[in-house]
N, C-alpha and C positions, 0 to 999 in steps of 0.2 A: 131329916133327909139331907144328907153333909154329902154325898157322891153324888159322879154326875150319873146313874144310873135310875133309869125313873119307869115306871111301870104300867100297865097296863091299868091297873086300880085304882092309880094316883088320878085326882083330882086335877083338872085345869089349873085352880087354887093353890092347889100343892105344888104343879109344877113351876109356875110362874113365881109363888115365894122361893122355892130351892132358888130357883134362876137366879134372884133381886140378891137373897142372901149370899150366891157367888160371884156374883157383880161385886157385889161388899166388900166380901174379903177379899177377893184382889184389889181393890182399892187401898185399901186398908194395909195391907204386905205391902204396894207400891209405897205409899205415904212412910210406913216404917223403914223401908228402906232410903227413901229420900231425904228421910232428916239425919241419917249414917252418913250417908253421902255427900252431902251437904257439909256435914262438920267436919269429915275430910277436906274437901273441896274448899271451906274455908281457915283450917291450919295450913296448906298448900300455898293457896292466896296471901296467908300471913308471913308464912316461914320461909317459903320458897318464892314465891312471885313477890314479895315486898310491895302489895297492893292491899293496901287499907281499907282503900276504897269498895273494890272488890269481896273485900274479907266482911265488909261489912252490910255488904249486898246480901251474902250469901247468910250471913246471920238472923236479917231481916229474911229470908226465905224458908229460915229453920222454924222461926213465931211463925210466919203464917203457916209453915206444913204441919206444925204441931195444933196451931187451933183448926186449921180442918181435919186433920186426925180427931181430935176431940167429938167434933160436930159427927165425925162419920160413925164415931163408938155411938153416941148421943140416938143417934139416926140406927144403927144396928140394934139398938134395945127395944128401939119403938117397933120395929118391922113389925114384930108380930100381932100388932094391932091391924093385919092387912087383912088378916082373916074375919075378920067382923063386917067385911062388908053385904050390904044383900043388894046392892043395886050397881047401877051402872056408872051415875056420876063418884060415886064412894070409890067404885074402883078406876075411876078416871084420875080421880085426883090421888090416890097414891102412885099411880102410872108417872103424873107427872111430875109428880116431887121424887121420885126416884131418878128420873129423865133432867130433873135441878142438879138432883144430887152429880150426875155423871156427866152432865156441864160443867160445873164447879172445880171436879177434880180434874177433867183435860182440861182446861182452861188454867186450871196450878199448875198441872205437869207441862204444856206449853211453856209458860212465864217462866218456869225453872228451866226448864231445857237452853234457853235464851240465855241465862244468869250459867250455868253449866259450860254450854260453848266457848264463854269468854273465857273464860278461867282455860281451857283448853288453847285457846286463841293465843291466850297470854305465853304457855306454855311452852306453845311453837313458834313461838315470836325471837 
């Protein structure tokens, strides 16, 4: 079930996985896009801004978007272990390790936005 169109037939179960697994991948498209981004943002800093410092900010921000890329594929493979649940607390704790999961990535995507601005900051300097 890859659209956001959902049915009359479908499952609580089904709907709530589709939902998780498009939560994912726009996670996942952001993250790929951020480590693009980034490695511009850090030739910029390099070549353009003559900040080192900065260039190496943002390099250090390319490792951690790539190992939480990792983590989030890691995390995409498992989903479909959601379906096994039969109780309540089973579907609690996948609720809330997806609810981890979409802390971790705003909580990168803030921290980079920060390390982003400057670069922009320096820009207009």
């Amino acid at each position: 079930m890859n659209s956001n169109t959902f049915f009359a037939h479908d499952t609580d179960e089904q709907i709530i996985q589709a939902k998780r697994l498009q939560d994912l991948q726009t996670w996942i498209s952001h993250l790929s896009y951020v480590t693009n981004e980034c490695d511009w943002l850090a030739k910029i800093a390099s070549n353009k801004i003559h900040d080192r410092v900065l260039r190496d900010e943002l390099l250090e921000k390319i490792e951690v978007n790539s190992a939480l890329l990792n983590e989030f594929y890691n995390y995409k493979s498992s989903i479909q272990s959601f379906q096994e649940c039969d109780d309540l607390d089973c579907d609690l704790f996948y609720i809330n390790q997806h609810d981890a999961y979409h802390n971790k990535y705003v909580k990168h995507i803030d921290a980079y936005r920060q390390v982003k601005n400057k670069v922009y900051l320096k820009i207009l300097d």
